[in-house]
DSSP file (Angstrom, degrees, kcal/mol; ACC not computed):
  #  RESIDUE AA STRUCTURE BP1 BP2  ACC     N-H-->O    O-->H-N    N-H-->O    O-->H-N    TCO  KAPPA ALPHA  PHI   PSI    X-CA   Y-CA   Z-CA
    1    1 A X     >        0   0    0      0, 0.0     4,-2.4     0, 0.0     0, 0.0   0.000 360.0 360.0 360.0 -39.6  102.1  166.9   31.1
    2    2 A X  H  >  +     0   0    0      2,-0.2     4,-2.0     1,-0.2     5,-0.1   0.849 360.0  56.9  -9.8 -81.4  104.4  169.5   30.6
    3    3 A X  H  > S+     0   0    0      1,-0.3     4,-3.3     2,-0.2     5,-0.2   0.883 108.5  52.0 -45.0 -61.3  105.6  170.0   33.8
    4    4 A X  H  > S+     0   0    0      1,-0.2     4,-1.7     2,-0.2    -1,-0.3   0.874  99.6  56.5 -67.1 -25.0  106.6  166.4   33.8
    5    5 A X  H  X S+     0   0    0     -4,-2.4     4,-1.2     1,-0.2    -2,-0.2   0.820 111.7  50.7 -83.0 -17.6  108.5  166.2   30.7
    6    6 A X  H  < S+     0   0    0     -4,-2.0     4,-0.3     2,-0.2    -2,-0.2   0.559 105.7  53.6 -69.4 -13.1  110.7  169.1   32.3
    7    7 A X  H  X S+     0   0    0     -4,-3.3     4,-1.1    -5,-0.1     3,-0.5   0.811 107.8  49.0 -79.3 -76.0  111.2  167.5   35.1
    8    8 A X  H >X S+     0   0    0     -4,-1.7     4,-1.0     1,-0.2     3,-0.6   0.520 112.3  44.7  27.9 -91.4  112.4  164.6   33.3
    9    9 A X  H 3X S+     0   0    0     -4,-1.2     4,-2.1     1,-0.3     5,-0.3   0.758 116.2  51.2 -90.7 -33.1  114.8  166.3   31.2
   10   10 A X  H 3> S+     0   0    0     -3,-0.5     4,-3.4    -4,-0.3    -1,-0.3   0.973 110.4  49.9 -65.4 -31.3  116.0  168.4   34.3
   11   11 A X  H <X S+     0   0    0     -4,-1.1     4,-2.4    -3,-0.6    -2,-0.3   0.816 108.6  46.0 -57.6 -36.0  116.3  165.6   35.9
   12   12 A X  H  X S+     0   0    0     -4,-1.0     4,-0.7    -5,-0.4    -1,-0.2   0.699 111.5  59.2 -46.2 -36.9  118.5  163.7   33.2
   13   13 A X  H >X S+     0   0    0     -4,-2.1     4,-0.9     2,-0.2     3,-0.7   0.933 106.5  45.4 -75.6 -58.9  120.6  167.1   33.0
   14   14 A X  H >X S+     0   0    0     -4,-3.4     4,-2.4    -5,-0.3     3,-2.1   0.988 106.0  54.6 -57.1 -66.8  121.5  166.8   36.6
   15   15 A X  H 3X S+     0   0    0     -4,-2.4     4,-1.8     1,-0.3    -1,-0.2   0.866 114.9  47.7 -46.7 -30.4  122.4  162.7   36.4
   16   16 A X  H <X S+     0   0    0     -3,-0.7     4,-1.1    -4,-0.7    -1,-0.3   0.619 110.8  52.5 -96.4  12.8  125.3  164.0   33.1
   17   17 A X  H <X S+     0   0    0     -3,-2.1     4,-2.0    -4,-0.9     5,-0.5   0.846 106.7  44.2 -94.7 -41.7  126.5  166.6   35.2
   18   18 A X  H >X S+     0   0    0     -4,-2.4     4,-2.9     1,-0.2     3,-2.2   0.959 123.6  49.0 -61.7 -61.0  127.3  164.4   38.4
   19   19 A X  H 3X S+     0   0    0     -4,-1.8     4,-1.6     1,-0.2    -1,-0.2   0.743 109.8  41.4 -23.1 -59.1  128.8  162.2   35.6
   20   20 A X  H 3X S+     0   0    0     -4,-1.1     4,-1.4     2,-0.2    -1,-0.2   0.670 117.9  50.7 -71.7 -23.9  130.6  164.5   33.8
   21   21 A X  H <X S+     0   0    0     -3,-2.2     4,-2.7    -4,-2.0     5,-0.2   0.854 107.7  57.5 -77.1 -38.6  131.9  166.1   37.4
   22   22 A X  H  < S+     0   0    0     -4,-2.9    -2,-0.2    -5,-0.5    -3,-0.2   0.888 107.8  43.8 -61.0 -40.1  132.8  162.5   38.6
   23   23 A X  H >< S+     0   0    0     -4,-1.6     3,-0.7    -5,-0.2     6,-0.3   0.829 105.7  62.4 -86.1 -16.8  135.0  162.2   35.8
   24   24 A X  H 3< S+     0   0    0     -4,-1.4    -2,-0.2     1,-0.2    -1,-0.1   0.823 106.7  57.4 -18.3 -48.1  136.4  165.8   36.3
   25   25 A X  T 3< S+     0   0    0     -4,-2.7     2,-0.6     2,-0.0    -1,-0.2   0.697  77.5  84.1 -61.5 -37.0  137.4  164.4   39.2
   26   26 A X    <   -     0   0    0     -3,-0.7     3,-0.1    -5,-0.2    -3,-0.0  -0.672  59.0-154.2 -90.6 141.3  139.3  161.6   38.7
   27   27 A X  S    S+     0   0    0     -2,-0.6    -1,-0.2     1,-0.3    -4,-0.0   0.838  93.7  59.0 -81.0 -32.3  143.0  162.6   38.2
   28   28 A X  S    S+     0   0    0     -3,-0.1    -1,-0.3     2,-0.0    -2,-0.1   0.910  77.2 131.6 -69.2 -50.9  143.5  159.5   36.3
   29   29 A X        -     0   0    0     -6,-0.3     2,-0.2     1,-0.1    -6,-0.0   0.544  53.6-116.8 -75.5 171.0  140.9  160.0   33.5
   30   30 A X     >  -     0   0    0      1,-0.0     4,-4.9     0, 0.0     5,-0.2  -0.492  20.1-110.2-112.0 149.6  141.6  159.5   30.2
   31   31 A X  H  > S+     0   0    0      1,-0.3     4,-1.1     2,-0.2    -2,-0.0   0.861 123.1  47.0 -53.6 -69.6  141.6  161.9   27.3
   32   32 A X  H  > S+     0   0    0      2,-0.2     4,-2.0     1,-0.2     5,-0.3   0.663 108.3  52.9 -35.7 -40.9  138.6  160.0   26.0
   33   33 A X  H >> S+     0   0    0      1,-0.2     4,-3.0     2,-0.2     3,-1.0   0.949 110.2  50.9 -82.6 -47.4  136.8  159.9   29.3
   34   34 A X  H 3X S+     0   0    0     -4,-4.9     4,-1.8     1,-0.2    -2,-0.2   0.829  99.8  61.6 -19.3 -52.6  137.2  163.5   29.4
   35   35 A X  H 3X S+     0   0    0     -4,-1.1     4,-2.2     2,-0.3    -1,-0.2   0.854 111.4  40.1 -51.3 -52.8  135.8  164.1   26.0
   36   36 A X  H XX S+     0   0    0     -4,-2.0     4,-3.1    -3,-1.0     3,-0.7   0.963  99.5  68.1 -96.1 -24.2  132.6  162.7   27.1
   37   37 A X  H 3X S+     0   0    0     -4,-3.0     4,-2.0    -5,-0.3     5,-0.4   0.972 102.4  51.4 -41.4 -47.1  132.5  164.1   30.2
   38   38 A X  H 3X S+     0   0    0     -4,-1.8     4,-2.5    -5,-0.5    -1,-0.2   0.946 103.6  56.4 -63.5 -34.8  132.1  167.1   28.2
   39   39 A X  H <X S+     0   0    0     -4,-2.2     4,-1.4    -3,-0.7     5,-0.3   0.968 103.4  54.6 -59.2 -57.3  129.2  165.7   26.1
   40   40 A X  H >X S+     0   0    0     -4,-3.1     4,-3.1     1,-0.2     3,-1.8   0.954 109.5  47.7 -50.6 -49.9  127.4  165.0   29.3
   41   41 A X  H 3X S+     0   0    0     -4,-2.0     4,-1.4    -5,-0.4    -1,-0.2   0.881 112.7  48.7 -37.2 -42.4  127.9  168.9   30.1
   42   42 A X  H 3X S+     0   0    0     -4,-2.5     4,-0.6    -5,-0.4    -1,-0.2   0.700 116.3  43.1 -75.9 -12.3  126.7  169.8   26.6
   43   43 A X  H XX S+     0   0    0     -3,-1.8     3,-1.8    -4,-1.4     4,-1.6   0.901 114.2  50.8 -94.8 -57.2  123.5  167.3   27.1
   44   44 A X  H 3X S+     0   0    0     -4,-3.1     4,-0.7    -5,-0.3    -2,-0.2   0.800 111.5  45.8 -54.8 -32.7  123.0  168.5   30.4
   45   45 A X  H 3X S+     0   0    0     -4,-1.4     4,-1.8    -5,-0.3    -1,-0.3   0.827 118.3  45.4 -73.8 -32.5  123.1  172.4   29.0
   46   46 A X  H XX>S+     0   0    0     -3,-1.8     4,-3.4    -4,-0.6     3,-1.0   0.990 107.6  52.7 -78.6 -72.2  120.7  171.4   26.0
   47   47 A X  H 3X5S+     0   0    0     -4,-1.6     4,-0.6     1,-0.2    -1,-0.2   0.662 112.8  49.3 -46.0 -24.2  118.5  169.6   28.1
   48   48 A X  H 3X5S+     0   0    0     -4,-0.7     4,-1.5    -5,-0.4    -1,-0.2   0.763 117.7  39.5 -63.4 -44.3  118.3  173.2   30.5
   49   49 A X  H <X5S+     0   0    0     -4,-1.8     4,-2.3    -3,-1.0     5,-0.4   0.957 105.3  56.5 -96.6 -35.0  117.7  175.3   27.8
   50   50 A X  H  X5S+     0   0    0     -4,-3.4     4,-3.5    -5,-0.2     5,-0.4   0.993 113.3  54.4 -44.4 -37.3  115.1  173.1   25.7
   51   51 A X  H >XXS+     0   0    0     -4,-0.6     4,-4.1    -5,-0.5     3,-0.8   0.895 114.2  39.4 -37.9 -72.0  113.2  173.4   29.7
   52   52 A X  H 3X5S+     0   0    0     -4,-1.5     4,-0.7     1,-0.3     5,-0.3   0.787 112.2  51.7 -44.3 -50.6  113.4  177.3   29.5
   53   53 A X  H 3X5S+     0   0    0     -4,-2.3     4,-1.8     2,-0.2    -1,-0.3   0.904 114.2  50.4 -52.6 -38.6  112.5  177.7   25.8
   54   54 A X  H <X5S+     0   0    0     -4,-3.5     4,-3.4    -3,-0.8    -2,-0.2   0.976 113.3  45.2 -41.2 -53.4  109.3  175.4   26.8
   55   55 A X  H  X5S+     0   0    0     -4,-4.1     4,-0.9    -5,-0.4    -1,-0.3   0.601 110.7  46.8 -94.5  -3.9  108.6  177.4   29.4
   56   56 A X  H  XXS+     0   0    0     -5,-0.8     5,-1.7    -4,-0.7     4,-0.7   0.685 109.9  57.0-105.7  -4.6  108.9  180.8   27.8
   57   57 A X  H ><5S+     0   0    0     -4,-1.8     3,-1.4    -5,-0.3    -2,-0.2   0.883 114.9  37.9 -62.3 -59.0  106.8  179.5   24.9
   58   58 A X  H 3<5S+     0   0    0     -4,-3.4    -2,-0.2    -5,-0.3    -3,-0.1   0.841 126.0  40.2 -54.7 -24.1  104.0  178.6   27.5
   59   59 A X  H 3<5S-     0   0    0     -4,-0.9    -1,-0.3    -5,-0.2    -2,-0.2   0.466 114.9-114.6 -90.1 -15.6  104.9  182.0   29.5
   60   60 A X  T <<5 -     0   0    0     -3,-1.4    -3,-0.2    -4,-0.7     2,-0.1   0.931  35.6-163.7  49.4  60.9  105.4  184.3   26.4
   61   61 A X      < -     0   0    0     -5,-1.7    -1,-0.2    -8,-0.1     5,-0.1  -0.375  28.4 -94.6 -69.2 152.3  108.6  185.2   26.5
   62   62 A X     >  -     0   0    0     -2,-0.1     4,-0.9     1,-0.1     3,-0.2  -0.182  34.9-117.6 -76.1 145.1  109.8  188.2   24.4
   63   63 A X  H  > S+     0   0    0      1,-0.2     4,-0.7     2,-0.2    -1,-0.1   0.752 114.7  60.4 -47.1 -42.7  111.3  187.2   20.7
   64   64 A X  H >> S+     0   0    0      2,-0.2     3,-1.9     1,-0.2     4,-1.7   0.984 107.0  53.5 -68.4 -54.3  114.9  188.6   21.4
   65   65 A X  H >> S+     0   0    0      1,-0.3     4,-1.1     2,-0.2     3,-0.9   0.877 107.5  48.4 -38.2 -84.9  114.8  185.7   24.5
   66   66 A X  H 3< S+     0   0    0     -4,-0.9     4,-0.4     1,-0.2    -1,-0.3   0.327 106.3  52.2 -72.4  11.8  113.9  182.9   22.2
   67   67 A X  H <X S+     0   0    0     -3,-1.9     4,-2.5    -4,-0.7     3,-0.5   0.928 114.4  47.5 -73.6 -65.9  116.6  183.5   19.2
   68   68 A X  H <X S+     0   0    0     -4,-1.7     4,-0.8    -3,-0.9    -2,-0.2   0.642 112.1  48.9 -85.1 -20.6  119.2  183.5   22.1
   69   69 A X  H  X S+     0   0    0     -4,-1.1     4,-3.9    -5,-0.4    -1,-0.4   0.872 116.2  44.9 -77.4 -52.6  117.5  180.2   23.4
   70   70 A X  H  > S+     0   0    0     -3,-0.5     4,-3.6    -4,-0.4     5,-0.2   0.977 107.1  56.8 -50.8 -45.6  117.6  178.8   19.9
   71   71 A X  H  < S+     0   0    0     -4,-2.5     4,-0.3     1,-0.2    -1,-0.2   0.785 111.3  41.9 -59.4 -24.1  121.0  179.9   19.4
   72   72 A X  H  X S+     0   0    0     -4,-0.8     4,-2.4     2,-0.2     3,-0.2   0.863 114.0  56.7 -65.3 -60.9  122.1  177.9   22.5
   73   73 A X  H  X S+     0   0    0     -4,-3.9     4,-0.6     1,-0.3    -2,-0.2   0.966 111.0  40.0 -54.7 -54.9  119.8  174.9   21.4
   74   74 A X  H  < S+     0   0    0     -4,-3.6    -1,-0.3    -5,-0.2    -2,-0.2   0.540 116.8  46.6-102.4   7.8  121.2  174.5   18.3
   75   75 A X  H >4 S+     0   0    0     -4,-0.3     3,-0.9    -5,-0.2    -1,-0.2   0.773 108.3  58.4 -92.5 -28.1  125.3  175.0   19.2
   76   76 A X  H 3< S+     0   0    0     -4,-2.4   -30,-0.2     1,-0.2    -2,-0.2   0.544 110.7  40.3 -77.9   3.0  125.1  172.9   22.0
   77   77 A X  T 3<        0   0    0     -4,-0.6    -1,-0.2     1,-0.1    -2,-0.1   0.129 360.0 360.0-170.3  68.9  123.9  169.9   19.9
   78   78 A X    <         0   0    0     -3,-0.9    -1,-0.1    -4,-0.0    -2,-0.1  -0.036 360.0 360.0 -81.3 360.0  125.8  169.9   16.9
């Protein structure tokens, strides 16, 4: 069950990052579209590290790892 809600969320993380690249892309975009093109980077990075923190709970990753995992979780989605 796991497995599948990390795939999921990786998968989700990948769909805002071609978003967020697509509007990277366009020379035109707007100050605004920018803006969220950067949210989608910041969902897509949250949604990466909630995976890793999952998986080093279930793997038993060492303490110092999961502060730095937290700290990441909780600036990227302020």
């Amino acid at each position: 069950m796991a497995d599948t809600m990390e795939e999921g969320m990786l998968t989700t993380a990948e769909v805002d990052m071609t978003r967020a690249l697509s509007v990277a892309d366009e020379m035109s975009a707007s100050r605004a579209e920018l803006k969220m093109a950067v949210r989608f980077l910041a969902h897509a990075v949250a949604d990466a590290v909630e995976v890793a923190r999952l998986r080093g709970e279930r793997l038993g990753v060492d303490p110092k790892a999961k502060e730095t995992a937290e700290f990441l979780r909780r600036t990227l989605t302020r």
